[in-house]
DOTI-979498 format. One record per residue: z, y, x of N, C-alpha, C in turn; residue in one letter. Coordinates in steps of 0.05 Angstrom, whole numbers, padded with zeros to 5 digits, always signed. Example, Ala and Ser with C-alpha at 12.3 -4.5 7.8 and 13.67 -1.06 7.14 Angstrom:
% DOTI-979498
+00156-00114+00264+00156-00090+00246+00156-00066+00264a+00142-00045+00257+00143-00021+00273+00157+00001+00258s
END
This chain:
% DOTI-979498
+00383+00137-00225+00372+00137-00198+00388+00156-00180x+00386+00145-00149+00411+00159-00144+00389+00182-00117x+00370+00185-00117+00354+00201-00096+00365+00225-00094x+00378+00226-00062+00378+00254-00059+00354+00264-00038x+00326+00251-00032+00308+00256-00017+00280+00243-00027x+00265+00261-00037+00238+00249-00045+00214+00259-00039x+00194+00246-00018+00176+00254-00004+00148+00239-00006x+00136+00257-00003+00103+00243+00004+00079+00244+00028x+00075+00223+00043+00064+00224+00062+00042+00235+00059x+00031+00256+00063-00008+00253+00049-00024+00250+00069x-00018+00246+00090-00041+00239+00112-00033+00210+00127x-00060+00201+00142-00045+00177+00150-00036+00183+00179x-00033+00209+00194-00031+00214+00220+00003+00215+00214x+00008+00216+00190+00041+00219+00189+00049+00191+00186x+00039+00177+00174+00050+00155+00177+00052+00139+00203x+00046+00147+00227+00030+00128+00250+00071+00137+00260x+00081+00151+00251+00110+00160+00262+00133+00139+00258x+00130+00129+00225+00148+00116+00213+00164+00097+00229x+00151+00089+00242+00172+00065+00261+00199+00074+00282x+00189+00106+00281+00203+00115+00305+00230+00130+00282x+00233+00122+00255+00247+00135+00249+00265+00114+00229x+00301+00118+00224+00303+00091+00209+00310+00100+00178x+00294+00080+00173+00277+00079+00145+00301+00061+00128x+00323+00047+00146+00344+00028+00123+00346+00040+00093x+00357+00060+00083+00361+00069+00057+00338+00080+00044x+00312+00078+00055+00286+00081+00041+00271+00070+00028x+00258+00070+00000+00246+00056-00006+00215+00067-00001x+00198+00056+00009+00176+00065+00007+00150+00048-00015x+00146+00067-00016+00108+00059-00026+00086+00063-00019x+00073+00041-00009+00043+00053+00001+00020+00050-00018x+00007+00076-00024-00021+00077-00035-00045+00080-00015x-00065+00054-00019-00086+00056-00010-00101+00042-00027x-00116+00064-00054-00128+00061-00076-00157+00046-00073x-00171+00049-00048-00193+00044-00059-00187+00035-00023x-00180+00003-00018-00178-00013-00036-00159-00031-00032x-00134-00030-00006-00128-00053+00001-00104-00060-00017x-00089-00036-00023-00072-00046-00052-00078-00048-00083x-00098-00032-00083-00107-00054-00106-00114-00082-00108x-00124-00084-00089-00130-00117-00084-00108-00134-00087x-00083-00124-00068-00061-00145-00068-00054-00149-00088x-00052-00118-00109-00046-00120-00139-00047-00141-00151x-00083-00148-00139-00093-00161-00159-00093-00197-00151x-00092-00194-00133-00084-00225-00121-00056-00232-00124x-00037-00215-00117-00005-00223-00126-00013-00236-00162x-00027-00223-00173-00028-00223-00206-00041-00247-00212x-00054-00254-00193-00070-00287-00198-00052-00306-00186x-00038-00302-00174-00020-00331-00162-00015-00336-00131x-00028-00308-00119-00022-00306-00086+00007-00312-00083x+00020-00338-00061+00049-00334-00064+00055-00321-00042x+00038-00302-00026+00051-00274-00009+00029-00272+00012x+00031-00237+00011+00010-00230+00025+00026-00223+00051x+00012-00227+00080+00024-00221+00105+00006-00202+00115x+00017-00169+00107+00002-00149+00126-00002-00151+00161x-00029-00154+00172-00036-00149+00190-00048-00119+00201x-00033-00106+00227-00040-00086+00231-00067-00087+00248x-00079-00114+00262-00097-00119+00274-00113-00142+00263x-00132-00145+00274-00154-00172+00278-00139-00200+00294x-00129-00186+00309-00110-00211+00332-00091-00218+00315x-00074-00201+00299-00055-00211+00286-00062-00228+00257x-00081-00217+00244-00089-00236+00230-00094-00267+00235x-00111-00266+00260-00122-00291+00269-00088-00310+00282x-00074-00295+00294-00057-00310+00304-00042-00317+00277x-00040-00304+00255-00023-00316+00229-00034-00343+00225x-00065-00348+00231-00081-00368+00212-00067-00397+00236x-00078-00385+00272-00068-00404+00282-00044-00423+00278x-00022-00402+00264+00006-00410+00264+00012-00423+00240x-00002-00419+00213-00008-00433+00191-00041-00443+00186x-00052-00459+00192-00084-00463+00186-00081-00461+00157x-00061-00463+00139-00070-00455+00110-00074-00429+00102x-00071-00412+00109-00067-00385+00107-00099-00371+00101x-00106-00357+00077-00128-00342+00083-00133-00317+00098x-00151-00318+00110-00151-00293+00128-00179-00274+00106x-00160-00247+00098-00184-00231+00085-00173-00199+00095x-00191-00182+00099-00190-00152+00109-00223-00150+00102x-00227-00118+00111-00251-00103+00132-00251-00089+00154x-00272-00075+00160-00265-00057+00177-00298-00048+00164x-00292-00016+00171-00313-00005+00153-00326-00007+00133x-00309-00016+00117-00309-00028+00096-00327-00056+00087x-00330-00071+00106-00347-00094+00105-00320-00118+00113x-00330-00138+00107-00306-00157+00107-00316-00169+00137x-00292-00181+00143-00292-00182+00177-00304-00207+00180x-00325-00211+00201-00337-00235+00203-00340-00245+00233x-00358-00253+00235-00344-00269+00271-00353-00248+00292x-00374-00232+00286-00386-00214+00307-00362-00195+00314x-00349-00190+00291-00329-00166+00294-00298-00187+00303x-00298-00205+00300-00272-00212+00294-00263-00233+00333x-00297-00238+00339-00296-00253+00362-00293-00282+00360x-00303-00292+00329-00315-00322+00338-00307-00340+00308x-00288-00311+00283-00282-00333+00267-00290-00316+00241x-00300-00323+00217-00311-00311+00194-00289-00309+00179x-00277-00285+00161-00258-00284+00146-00262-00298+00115x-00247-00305+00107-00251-00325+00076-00253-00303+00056x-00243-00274+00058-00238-00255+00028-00253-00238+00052x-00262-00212+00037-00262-00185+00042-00228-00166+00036x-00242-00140+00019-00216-00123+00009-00224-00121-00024x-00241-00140-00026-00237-00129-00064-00231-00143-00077x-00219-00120-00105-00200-00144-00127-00218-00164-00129x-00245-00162-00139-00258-00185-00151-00255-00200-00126x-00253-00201-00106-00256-00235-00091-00224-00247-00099x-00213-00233-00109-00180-00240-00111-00177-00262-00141x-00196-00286-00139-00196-00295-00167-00175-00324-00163x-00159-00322-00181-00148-00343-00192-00148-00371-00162x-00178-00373-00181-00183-00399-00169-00182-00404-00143x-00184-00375-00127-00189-00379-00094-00154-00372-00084x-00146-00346-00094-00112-00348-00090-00095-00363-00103x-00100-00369-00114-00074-00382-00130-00064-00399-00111x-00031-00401-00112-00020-00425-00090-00016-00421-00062x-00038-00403-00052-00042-00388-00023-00030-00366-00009x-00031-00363+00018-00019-00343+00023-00036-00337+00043x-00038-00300+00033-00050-00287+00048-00051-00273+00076x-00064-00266+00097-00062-00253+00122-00088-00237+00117x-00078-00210+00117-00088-00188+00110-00097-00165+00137x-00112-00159+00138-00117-00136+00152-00140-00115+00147x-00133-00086+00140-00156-00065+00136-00151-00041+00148x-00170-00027+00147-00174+00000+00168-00148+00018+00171x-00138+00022+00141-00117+00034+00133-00092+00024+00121x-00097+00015+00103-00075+00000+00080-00051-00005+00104x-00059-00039+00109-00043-00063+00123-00033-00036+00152x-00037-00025+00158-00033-00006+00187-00010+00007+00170x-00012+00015+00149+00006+00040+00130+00034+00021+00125x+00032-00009+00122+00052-00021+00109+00066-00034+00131x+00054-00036+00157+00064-00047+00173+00088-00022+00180x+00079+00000+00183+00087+00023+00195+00111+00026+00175x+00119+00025+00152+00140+00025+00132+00160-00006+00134x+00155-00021+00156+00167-00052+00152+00196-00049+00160x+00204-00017+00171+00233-00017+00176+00249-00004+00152x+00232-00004+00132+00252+00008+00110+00268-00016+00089x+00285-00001+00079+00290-00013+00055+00284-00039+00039x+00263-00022+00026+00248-00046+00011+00217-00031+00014x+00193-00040+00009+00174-00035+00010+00159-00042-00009x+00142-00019-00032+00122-00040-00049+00098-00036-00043x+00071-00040-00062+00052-00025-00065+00044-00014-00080x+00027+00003-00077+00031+00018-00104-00005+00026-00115x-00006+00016-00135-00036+00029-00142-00034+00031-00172x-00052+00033-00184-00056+00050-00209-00058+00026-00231x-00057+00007-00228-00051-00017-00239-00022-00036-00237x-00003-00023-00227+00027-00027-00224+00042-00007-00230x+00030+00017-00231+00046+00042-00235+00070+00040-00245x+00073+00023-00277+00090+00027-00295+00119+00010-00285x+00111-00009-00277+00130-00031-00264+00146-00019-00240x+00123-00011-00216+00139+00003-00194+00153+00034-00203x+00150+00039-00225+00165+00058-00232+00192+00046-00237x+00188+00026-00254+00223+00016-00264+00237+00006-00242x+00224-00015-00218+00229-00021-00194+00251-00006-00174x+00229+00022-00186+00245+00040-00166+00271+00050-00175x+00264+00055-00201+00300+00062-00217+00315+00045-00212x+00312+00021-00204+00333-00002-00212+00333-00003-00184x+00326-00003-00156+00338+00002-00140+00352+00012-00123x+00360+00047-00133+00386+00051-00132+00389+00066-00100x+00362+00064-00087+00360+00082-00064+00363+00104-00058x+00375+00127-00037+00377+00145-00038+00346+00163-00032x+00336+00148-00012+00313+00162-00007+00289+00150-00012x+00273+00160-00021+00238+00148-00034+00221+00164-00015x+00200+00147-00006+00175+00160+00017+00155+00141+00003x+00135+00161-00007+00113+00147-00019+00092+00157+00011x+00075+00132+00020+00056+00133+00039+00037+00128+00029x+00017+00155+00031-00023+00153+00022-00030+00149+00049x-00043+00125+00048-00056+00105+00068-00076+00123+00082x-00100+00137+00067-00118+00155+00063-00147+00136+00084x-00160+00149+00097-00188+00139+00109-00189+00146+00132x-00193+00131+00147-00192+00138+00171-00167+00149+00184x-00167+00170+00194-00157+00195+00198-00146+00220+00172x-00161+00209+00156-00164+00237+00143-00146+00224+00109x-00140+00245+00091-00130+00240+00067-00142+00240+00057x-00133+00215+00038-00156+00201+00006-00152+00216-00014x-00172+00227-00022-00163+00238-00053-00147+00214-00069x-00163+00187-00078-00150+00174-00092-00117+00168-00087x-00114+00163-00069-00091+00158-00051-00078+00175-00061x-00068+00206-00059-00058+00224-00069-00048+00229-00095x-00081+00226-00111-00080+00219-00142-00059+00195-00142x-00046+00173-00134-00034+00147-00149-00006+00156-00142x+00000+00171-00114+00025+00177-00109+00036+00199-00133x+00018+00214-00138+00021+00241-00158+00028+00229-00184x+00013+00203-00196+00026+00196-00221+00037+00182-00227x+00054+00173-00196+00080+00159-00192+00097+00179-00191x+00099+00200-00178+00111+00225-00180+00115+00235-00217x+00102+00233-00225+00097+00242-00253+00120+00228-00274x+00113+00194-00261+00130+00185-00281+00156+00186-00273x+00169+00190-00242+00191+00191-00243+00204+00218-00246x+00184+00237-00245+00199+00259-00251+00219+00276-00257x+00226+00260-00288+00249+00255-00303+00280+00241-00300x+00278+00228-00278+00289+00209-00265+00310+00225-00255x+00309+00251-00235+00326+00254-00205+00325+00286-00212x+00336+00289-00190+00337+00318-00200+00318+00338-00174x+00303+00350-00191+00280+00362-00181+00280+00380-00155x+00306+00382-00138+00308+00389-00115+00305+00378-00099x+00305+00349-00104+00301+00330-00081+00278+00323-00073x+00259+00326-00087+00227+00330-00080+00218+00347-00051x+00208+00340-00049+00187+00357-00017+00179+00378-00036x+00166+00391-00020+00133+00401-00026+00113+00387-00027x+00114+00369-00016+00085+00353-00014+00091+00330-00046x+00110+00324-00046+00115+00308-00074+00115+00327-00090x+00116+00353-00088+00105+00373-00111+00073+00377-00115x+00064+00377-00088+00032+00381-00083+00020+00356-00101x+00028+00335-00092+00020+00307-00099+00020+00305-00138x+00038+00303-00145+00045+00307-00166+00023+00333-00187x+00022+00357-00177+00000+00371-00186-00019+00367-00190x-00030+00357-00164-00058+00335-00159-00061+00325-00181x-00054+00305-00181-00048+00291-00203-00053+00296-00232x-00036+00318-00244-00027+00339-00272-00057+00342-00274x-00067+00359-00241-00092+00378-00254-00120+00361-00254x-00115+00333-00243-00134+00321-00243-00145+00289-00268x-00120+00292-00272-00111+00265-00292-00136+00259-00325x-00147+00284-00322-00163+00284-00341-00190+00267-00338x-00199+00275-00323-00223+00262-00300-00217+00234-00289x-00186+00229-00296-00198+00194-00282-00212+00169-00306x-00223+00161-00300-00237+00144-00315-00218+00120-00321x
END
């Protein structure tokens, strides 16, 4: 791995910047654990043939106008978006793995939008390459990342609202963990040190 720059976003007020900065030789990752990348996880894993982050309600809806096959699934406060909120059209998914079954993605492609997540990934669309990252891919986007050969890695915690997710933190930290080994330990932030600790001192306690 060739990183000479390895960082971690931990709030989402840092991410709202990303666009203004160029991201070409970056790879990023966004964690937003609980829930909108786990979900994708889990719908990529059933047969979704691609999810289209939406940073809005408009943009979702205009994906569906532009494809009528397209499922439209998000929330907003964590309820899945329905016509009162959306202005006239009911969304087909919410944000959880379980609506992500087989039978309903498979073949489909998604138009996504949630409070945090889809806002976090839009905001990373000038980098590199972009994955997601949750605690159910860990091992893969670990090798992903070796094998692509980037100089700079920016992991982005989606977090809530305004404010930082614990979980969020926790998934960046034991992505941090596993690559550890990888690069050479100057190239880390502080906050990919913070993150990473998180992580160490908390790893016992995750279920």
């Amino acid at each position: 791995m060739n990183l000479t720059e390895f960082d971690v976003l931990l709030s989402p007020l840092d991410f709202e910047v990303l666009p203004m900065h160029d991201l070409e030789k970056t790879c990023c990752v966004v964690f937003d654990i609980l829930r909108a990348t786990s979900t994708m996880t889990i719908a990529l894993a059933n047969g979704t043939t691609g999810i289209l982050p939406c940073g809005t309600i408009d943009e979702a809806l205009a994906a569906r106008t532009a494809n009528p096959e397209i499922l439209l699934a998000g929330e907003r406060d964590g309820l899945r978006i329905n016509s009162s909120v959306s202005g006239g059209v009911d969304f087909d998914l919410g944000n959880s793995p379980r609506e992500m079954k087989a039978e309903v993605v498979s073949g489909r492609r998604l138009a996504m939008t949630t409070t945090n997540g889809t806002r976090a990934l839009k905001a990373c669309s000038g980098a590199g390459r972009v994955w997601i990252g949750s605690f159910l891919n860990l091992s893969m986007l670990s090798q992903a990342i070796c094998d692509a050969k980037q100089k700079r890695l920016l992991l982005v915690c989606a977090g809530t609202n305004n404010d930082p997710a614990h979980e969020d933190i926790l998934g960046a930290g034991a992505l941090c963990e596993l690559l550890w080994n990888h690069f050479d330990e100057a190239a880390a932030s502080n906050s990919a040190h913070q993150a990473r600790q998180h992580y160490l001192d908390n790893r016992n306690q995750l279920i």
